[in-house]
C-alpha positions, 0 to 999 in steps of 0.5 A: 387541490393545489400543487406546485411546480417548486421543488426543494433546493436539496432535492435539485442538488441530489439529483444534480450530483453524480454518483457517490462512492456508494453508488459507483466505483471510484474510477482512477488516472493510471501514470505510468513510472517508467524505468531507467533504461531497461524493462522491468519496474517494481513499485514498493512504496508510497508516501502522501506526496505521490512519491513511490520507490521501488526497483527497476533494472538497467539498460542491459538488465544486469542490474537493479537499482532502488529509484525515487519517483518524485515530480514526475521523474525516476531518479536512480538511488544507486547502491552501498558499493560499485556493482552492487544491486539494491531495491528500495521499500518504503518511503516517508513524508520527507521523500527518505527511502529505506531498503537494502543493498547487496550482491550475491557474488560480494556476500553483502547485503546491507540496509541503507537509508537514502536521504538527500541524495546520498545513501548510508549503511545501517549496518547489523545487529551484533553477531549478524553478517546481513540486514534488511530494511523493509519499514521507515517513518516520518523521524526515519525510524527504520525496521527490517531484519539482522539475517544468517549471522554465524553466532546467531544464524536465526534472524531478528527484527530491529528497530533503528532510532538515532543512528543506532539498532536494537533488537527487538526480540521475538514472541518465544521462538528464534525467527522475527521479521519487522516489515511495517513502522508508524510514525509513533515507533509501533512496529509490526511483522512476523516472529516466531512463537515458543511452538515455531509457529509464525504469527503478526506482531505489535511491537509498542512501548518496548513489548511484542504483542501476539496478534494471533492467526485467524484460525490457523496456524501462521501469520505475517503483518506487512502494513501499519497505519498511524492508528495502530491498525494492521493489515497483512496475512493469516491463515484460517483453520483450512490452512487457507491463507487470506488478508487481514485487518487488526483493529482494536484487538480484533483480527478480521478476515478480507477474504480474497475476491471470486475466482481467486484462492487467497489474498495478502494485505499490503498496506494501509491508510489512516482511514482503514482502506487496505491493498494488496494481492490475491492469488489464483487458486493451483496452475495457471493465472496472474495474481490481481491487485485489490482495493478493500474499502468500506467493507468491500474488496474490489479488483483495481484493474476494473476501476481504470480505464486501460488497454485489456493488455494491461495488468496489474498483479499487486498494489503495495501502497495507499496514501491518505489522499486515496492514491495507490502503488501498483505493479503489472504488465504491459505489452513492453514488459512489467511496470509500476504506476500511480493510481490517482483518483478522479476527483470528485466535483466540490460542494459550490460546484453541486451548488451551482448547478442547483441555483441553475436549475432552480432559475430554469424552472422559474423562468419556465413558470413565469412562461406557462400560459395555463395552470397545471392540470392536478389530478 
């Protein structure tokens, strides 16, 4: 019998490579945002830059200002008017934040646009006294919600295009919320049905579509992705409520992770992956942030390498490179931070070391004094 010593290129780079996505958690870098000078920090939004708003509080924490997390500082949005509050929600491509304005002592509450270092009024829908802006795309097209006015004192989503607003009904009830918007103008959130019951919707080419429930009796969509797929919250006919992702015309529950008793999706990415929160089931204990991919959730807080005084309580963004908003704890107090993963060795790098190996056993060969002794 005859054997050799040769084994197959790929076979060294199989056994050269470390572990795959499949083989072991992808584990992540934790950058901290920071603040303004006070102690809280709420992330809220991610765009594909990295670049995270949100809200954090002032010096003394009387007051809480939307900021913009770009290359590696906190900028302060400001607000609509002088001591006036303001939190911002989501980010585009093009670093434009959405959100809202407001004072509860000024009877204001206002969404904005801040773009280029200034901040703008949407204004309202008519008969409407507020607004909100929760959603904004890479044309900042807007969503949100035209709230407590005294001639319709129920609220309606919008849509906000070319400087103007329009209102974009509900499924059948008096209550609709816009939350999420891709860069295609579909637009998803909650609204009411003809019975009062609140379920997701798909708002696309000027139509509501009901997204249904998953058993239940409520549901809300928070995230929207380019392809139309949406993440966010239903209840199941235990009235349990637990994250979803529609695709497809289907609504598929995430479930929620062990010891935890329901689950909120948050966003999402072009590739499907979803984040969010899960809750505790009733009494004491922290909400967890999450990361569902590939047909599995898993806790963020066991991906990063941390001090165990550090929590994270939710995850409220995920771009296409894999990076993840989140906010939580501290022993100072509750920050945001950047989730970025670890990247993994490139292709050559694997090559490399297989042509590497591949020479040792040459020249280990060339060595051997003796043949090898088969069996």
């Amino acid at each position: 019998m005859k054997c050799s010593l040769a084994i197959p290129l790929a076979a060294i780079v199989l056994m050269c490579a470390p572990p795959t996505v499949t083989d072991a958690a992808i584990m992540y870098t934790v950058t901290n945002l920071g603040n303004l000078g006070g102690s809280t920090t709420f992330s809220a939004g991610l765009n594909d830059s990295g670049e995270v708003t949100g809200v954090t509080d002032s010096l003394n924490g009387s007051m809480d200002f939307a900021f913009l997390y770009s290359s590696g500082g906190m900028i302060n949005l400001g607000a609509l008017l002088p001591g006036v509050n303001s939190e911002g929600f989501s980010i585009n491509a093009n670093g434009q934040v959405a959100g809202y304005s407001f004072s509860s002592s000024a009877g204001m509450q206002q969404a904005f646009l801040y773009s280029g270092g200034t901040m703008t009024s949407l204004g309202t829908l008519p008969g409407y006294l507020y607004s909100t802006a929760r959603g904004i795309n890479a044309s900042a097209q807007i969503t949100g919600s035209a709230v407590d006015g005294p001639a319709s004192p129920a609220s309606h989503a919008y849509l906000y295009s070319g400087g103007a607003m329009r209102d974009i009904g509900t499924l059948g009830g008096a209550y609709s919320y816009g939350y999420g918007i891709n860069d295609s103008g579909q637009v998803t959130g909650g609204a009411d049905t003809a019975s009062g019951a609140q379920h997701a919707f798909l708002y696309s080419g000027g139509a509501m579509t009901d997204l249904g429930t998953l058993g239940g009796a409520q549901s809300m969509g928070i995230a929207i992705n380019a392809i139309g797929q949406v993440t966010g919250n239903a209840n199941d006919a235990s009235g349990d409520s637990y994250a979803f992702l529609y695709s497809n015309g289907i609504m598929t529950n995430l479930g929620t992770l062990p010891g935890y008793q329901s689950s909120s999706g948050a966003a999402i990415n072009d590739s499907g992956a979803v984040v969010g929160l899960c809750m505790p089931s009733s009494g004491p204990g922290d909400p967890v942030a999450f990361l569902y991919s590939n047909g599995a959730m898993v806790n963020l807080r066991s991906l990063v390498n941390l001090p165990s005084s550090w929590n994270f309580f939710a995850a409220t963004g995920i771009n296409d490179s894999g990076q993840i908003s989140v906010y939580g704890t501290t022993p100072q107090g509750f920050d945001a931070f950047l989730l970025t993963p670890v990247p993994e060795p490139s292709t050559w790098v694997l090559l490399a070391l297989g042509g590497l190996a591949l020479g040792r056993m040459a020249i280990s060969k060339r060595r051997a004094r003796r043949p090898a002794i088969c069996a």
